[in-house]
C-alpha positions as CSV (number, residue, x, y, z in Angstrom):
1,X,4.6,-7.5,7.8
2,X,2.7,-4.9,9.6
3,X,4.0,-2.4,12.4
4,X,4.0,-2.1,15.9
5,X,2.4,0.5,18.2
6,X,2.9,1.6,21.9
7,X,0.3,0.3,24.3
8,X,-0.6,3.8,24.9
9,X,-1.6,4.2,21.4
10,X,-3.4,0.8,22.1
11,X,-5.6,2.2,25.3
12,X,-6.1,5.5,23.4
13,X,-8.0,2.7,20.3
14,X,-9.6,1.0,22.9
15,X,-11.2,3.8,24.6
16,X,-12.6,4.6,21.8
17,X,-13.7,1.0,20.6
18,X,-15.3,0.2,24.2
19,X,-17.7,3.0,23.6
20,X,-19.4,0.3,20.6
21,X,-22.7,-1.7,20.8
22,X,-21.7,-5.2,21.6
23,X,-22.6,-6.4,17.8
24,X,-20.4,-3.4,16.3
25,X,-17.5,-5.1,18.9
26,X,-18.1,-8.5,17.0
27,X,-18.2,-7.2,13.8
28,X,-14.5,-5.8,14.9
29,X,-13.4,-9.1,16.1
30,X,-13.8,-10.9,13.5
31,X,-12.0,-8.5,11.1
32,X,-9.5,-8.4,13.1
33,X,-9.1,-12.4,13.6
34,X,-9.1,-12.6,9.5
35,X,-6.4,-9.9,9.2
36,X,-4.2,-12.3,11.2
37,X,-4.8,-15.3,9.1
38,X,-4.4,-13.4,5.9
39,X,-1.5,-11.7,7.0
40,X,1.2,-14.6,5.7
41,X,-0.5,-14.2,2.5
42,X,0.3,-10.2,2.2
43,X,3.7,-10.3,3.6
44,X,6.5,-9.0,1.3
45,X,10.0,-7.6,1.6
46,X,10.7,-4.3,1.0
47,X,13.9,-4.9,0.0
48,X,13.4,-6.6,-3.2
49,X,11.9,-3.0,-4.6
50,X,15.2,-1.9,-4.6
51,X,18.1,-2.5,-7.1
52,X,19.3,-2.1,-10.2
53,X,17.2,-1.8,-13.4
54,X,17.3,-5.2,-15.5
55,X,16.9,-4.5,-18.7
56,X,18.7,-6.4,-21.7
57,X,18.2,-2.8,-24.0
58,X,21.1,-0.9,-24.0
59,X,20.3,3.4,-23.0
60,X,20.1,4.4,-26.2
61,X,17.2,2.0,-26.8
62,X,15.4,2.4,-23.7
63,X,15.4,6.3,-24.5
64,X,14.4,6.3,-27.9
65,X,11.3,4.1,-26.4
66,X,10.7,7.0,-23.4
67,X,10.8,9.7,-26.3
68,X,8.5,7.7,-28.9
69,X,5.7,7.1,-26.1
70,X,5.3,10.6,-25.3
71,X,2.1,12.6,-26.4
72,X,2.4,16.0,-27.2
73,X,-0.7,17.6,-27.3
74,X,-1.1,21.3,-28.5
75,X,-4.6,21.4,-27.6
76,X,-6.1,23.5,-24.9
77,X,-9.1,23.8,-23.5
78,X,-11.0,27.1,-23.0
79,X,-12.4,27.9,-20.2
């Protein structure tokens, strides 16, 4: 779900947008008329980011995992 803006954002766009060749305008139009039919597609809730971490691993486990993927690199560059 997208957001909503004032109207007076809205004028200060379409001030803006008027200014366009009539082709450019089309071009717009037609982006925007896909947006709105694609916009079920993209739709998510933000609430289902959030919670708990599920994970059948006990800490320990998930720690020892952390630790063992790290890569220590004494390496340095010059420069």
């Amino acid at each position: 779900m997208g957001y909503a803006i004032s109207n007076k954002t809205i004028d200060k766009y379409f001030s803006f947008l008027k200014k366009l060749d009539n082709n450019t305008k089309k071009k717009l139009i037609i982006k925007l008329a896909e947006s709105i039919e694609t916009e079920e597609d993209k739709s998510f809730e933000l609430k289902k980011l959030f919670g708990a971490w599920d994970d059948s691993r006990d800490s320990d486990a998930i720690i020892k995992e952390i630790r063992e993927s790290r890569v220590n690199s004494r390496n340095i560059e010059k420069l």
